[in-house]
Structure formats: C-alpha cells, structure tokens
N, CA, C and O of each residue as an XYZ file, in Angstrom:
500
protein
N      76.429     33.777     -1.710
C      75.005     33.632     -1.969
C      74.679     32.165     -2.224
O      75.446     31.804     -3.117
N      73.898     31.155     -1.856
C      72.897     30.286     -1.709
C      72.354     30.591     -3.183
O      72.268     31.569     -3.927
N      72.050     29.298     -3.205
C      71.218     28.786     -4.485
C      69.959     27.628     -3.932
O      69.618     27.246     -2.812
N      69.692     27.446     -4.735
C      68.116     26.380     -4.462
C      68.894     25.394     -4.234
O      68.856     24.899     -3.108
N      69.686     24.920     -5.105
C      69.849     23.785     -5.523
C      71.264     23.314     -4.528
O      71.449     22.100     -4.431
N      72.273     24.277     -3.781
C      72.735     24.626     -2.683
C      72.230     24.292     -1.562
O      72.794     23.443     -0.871
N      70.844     25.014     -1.087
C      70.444     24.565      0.180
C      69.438     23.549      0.038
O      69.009     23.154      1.122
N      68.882     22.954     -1.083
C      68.359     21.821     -0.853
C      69.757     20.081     -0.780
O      69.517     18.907     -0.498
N      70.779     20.611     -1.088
C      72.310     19.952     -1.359
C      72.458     19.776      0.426
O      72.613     18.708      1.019
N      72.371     20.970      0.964
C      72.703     21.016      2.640
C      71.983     20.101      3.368
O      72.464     19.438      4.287
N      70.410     20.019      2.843
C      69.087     19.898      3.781
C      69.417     18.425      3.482
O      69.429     17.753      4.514
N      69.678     17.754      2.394
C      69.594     15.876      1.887
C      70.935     15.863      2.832
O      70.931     15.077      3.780
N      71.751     16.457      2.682
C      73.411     15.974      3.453
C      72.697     15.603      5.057
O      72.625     14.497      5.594
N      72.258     16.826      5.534
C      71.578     16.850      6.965
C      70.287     15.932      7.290
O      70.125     15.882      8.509
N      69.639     15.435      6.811
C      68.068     14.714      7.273
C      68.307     13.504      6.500
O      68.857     13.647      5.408
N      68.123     12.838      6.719
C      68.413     11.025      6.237
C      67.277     10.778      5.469
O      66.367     10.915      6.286
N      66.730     10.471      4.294
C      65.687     10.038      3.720
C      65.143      8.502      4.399
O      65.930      7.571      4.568
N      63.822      8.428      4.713
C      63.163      7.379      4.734
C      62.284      6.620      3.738
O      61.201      7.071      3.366
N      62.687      5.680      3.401
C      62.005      4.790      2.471
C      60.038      4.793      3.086
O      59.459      4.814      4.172
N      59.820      4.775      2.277
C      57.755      4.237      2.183
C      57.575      2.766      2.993
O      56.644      2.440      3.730
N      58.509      2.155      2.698
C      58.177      1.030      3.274
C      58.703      1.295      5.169
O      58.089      0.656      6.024
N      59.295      1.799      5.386
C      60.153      2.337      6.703
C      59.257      2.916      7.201
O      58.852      2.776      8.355
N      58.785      3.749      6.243
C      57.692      5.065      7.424
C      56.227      3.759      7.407
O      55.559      3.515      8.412
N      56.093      3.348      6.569
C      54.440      2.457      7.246
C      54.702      2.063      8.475
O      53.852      1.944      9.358
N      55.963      1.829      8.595
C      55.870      0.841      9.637
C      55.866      1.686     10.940
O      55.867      1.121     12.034
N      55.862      3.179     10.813
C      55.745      4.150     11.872
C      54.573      4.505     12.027
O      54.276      4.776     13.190
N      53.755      4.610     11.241
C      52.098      5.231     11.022
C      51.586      4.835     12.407
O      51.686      3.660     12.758
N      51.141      5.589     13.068
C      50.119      5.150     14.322
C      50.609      5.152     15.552
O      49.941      5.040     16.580
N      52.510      5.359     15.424
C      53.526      5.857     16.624
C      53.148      6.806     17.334
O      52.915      7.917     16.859
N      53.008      6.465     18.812
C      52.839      7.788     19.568
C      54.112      8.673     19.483
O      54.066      9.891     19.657
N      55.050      8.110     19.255
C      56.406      8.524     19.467
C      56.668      9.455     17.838
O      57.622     10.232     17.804
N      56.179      9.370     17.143
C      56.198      9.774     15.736
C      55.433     10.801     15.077
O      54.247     10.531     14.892
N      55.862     11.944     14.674
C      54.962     12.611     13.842
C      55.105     12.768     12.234
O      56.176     13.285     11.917
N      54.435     12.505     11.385
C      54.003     12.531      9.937
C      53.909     14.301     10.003
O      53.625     14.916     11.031
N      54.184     14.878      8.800
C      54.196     15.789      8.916
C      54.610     16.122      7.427
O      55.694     16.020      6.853
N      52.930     16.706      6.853
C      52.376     16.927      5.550
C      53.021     18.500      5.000
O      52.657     19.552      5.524
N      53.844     18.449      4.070
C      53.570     20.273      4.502
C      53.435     20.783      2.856
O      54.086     21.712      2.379
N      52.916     20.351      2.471
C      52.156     20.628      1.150
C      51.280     21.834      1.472
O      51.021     22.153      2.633
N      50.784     22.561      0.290
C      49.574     23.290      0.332
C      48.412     22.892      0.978
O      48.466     21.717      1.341
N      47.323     23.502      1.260
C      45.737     22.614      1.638
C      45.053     22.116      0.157
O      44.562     21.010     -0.070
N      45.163     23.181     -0.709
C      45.004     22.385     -2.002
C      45.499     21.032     -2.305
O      44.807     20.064     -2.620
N      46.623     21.071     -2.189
C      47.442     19.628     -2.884
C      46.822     18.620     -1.486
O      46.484     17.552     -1.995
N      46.615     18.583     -0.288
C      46.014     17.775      0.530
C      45.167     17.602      0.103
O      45.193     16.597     -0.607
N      44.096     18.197      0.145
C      42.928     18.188      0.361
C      42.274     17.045     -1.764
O      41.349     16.268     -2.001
N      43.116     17.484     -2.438
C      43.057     16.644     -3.831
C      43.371     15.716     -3.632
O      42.533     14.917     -4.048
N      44.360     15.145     -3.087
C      45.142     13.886     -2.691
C      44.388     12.824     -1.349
O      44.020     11.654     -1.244
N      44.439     13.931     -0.564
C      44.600     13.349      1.052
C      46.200     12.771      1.524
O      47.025     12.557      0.637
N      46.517     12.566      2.837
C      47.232     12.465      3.365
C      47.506     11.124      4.161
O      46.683     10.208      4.157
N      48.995     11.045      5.006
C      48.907      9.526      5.467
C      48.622      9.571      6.682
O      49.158     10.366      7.453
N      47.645      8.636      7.058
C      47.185      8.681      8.132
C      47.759      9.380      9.502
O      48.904      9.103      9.857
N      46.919     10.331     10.305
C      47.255     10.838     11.197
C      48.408     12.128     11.162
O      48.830     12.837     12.076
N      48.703     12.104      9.765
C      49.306     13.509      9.374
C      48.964     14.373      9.485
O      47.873     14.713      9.028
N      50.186     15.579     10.529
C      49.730     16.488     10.391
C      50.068     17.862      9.208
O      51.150     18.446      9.146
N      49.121     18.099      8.530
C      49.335     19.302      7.855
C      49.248     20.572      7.853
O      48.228     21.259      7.898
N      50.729     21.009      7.781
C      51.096     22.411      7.821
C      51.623     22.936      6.528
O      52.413     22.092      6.106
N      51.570     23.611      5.981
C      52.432     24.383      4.996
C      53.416     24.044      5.406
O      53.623     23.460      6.470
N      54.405     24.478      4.340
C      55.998     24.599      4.850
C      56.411     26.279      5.140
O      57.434     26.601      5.745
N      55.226     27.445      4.482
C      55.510     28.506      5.432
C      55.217     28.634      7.216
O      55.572     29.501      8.013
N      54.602     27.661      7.360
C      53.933     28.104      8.700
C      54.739     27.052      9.846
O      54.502     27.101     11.053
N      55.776     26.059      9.186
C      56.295     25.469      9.708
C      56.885     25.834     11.077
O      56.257     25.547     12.096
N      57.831     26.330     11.123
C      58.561     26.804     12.173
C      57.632     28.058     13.113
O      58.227     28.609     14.039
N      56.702     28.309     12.918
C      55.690     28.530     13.796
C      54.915     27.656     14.829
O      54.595     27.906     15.991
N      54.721     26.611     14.090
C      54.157     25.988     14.592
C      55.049     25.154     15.640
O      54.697     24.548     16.652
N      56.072     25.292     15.176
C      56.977     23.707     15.958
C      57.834     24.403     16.689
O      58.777     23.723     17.092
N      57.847     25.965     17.130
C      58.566     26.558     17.863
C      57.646     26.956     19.570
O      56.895     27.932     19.563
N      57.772     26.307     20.620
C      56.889     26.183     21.871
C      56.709     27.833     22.161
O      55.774     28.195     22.875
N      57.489     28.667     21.674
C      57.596     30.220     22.197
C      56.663     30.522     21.259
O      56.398     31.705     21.476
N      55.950     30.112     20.259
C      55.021     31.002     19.137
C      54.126     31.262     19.746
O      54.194     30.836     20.899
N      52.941     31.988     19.417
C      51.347     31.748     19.857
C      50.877     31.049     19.065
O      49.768     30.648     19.417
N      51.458     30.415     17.384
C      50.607     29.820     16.841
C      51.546     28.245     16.955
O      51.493     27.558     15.935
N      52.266     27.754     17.984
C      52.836     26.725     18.658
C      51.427     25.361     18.638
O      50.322     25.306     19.178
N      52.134     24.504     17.805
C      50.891     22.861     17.866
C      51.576     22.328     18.491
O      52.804     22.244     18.494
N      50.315     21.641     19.476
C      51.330     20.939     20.406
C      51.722     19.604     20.166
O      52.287     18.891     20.995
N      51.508     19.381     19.376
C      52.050     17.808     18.149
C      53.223     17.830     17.937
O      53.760     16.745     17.712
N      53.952     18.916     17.932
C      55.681     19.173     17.660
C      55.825     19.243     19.318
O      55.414     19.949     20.239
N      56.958     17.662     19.054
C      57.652     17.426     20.589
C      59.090     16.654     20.408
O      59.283     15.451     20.231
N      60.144     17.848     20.520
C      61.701     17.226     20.310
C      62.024     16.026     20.695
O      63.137     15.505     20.630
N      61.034     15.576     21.105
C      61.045     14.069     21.550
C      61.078     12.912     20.629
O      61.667     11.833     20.701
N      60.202     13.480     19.650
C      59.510     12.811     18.864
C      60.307     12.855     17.456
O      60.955     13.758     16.928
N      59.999     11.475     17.036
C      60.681     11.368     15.714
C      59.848     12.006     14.257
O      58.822     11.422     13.908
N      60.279     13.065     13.546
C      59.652     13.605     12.853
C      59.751     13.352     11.077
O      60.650     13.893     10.434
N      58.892     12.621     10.535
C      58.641     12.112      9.302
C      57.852     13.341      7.991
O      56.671     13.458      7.663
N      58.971     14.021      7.552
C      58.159     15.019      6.772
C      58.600     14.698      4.917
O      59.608     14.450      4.254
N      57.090     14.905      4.694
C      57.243     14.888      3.383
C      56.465     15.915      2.671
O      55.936     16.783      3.365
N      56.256     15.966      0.905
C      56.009     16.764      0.329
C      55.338     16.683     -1.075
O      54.668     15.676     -1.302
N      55.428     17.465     -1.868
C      55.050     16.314     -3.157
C      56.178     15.410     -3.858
O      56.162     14.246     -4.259
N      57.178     16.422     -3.846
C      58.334     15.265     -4.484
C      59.547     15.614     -3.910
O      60.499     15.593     -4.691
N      59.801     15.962     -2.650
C      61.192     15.677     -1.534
C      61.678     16.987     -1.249
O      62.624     17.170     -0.484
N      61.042     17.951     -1.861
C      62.199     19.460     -1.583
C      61.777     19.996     -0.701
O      62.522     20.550      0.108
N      60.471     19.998     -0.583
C      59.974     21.094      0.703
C      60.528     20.362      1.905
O      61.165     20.823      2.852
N      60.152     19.138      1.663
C      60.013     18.436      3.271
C      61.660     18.180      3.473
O      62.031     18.163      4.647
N      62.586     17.998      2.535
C      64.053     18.866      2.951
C      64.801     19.971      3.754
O      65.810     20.041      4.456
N      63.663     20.930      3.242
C      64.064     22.150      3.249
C      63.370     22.187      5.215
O      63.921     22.565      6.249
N      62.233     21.709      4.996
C      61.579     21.584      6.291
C      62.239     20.478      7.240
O      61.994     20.943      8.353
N      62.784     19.544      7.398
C      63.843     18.953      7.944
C      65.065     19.499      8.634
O      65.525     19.150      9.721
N      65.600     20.614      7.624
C      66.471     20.951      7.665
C      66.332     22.170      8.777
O      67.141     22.249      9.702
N      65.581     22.822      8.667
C      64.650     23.564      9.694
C      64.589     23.152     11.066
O      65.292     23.595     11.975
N      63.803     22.374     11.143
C      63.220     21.557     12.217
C      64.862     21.122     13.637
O      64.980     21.223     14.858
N      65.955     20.555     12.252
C      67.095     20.326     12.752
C      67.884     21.443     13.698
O      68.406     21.243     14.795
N      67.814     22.657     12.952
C      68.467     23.618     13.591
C      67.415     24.520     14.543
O      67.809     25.509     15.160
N      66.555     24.228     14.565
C      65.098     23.934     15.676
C      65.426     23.573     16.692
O      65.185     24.199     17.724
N      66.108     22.385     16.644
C      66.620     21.627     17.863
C      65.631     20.016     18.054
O      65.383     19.386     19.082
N      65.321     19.792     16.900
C      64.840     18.657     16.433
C      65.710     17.731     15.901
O      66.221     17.709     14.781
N      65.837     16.874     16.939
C      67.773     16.209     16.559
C      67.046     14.462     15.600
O      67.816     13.601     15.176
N      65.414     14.356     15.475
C      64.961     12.731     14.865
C      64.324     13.174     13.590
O      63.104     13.012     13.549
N      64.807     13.618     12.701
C      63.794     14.316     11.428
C      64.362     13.524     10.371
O      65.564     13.295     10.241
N      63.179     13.003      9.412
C      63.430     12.135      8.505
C      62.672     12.805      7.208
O      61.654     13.494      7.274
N      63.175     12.557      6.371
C      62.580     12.943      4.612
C      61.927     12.247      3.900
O      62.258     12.230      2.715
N      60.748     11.402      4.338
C      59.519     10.778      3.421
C      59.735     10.980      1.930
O      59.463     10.076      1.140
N      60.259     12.246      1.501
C      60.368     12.272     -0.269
C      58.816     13.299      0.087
O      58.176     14.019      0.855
N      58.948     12.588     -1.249
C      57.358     12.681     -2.198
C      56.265     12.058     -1.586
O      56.430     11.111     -0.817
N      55.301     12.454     -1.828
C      53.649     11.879     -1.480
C      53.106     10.709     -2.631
O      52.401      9.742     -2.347
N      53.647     11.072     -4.066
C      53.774     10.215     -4.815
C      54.420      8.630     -4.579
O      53.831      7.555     -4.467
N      55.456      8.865     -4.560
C      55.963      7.317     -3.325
C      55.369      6.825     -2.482
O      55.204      5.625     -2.696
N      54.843      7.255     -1.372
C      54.126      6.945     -0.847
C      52.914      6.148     -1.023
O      52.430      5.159     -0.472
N      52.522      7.096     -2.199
C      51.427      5.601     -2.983
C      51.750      4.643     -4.001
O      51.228      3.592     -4.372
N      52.886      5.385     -4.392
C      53.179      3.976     -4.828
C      53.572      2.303     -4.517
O      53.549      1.135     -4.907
N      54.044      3.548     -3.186
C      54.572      1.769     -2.563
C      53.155      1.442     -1.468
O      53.231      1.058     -0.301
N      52.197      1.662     -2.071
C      50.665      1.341     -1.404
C      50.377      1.836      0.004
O      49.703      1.106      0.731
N      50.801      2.956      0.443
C      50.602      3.683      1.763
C      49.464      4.154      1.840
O      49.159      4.907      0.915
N      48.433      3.919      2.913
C      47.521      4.066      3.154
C      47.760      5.783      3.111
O      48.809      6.411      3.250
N      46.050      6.386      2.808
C      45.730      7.353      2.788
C      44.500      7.989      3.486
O      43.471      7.346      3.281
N      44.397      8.749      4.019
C      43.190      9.521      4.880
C      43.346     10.798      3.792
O      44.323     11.236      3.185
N      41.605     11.280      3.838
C      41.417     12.287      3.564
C      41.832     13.182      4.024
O      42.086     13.147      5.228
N      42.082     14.375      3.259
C      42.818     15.852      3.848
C      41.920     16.613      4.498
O      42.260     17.692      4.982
C-alpha cells in the first residue's frame, strides 16, 4: 500500500523541479505549456501566470489524453509542460501523471506562492 507521502516521494524522484526564475523565462513559449491545476477558487483569488492553462488536478488526465471527449488541445507531447500548484504536491502528483501519459518534458513550478515571490507576473484567473 502507497502512502501520500510515498507517491508524492515517486512524483519529485520523476519530474525535475523548476526554479521561478527558469519558468519566466518560458512564459509566452509556443513550445511550452503553464499548467495551473489548482481549484477555480484558489485561481480565480489569486490569478494565474500568464497564459496558464487551468485545470484542476481532477480533470487532468482528461484533458491531456487526445482519446477523451473532454481532450484540450493545448496538451501536445511535444510540448514542454510547466505545472504548478499552491505549494508543489498537486502539480507533482500531476507531473507524474502526465509522465506515464507519455509526456516525456514535464517540469514542477512548486507553489504559486514562489512564483510571486520571485516577482512572476500574474494574469487574472
């Protein structure tokens, strides 16, 4: 049996964390997707980094799977995928996902908090 603290142990081993200062410098990549997966609440209080897209982290693998009907076409294995969260677990856990997806460029933003701290621009949610 798996524990939290187990498969979030798997998901950091597997997805490489990206520093705030690393991902600015991606913001606005065609080649790149941001990828919010907070609640709409916690967006929508906050806002998000530019051009992020926000999904839950339940609806994740719906969305980023081309066989769904509820398939966005913003998820492209091509593409290098920057997910974060409020403070690093979801967007782990969602990384980690994405990976065995067949999403071989997925990176761990952390927290949304970082993000402003290290002065990352923000768009409304």
């Amino acid at each position: 049996m798996k524990t939290v603290q187990t498969m979030l142990a798997e998901a950091e081993a597997e997805v490489p964390r990206i520093s705030p200062d690393e991902a600015k410098k991606l913001v606005g990549r065609a080649d790149v997707l941001f990828l919010d997966v907070r609640e709409p609440a916690e967006v929508a209080a906050s806002g998000k980094v530019p051009g992020a897209l926000a999904i839950p982290r339940g609806l994740v693998e719906f969305r980023a799977d081309p066989a769904s009907a509820l398939h966005d076409a913003a998820f492209d294995r091509s593409k290098t995928v920057v997910a974060y969260c409020a403070s690093g677990g979801r967007s782990a856990l969602v990384g980690k996902t994405l990976k065995d997806m067949g999403y071989d460029n997925v990176r761990n933003l952390g927290g949304f908090k970082g993000w402003l701290e290290a002065g990352g621009e923000v768009e409304k949610g």
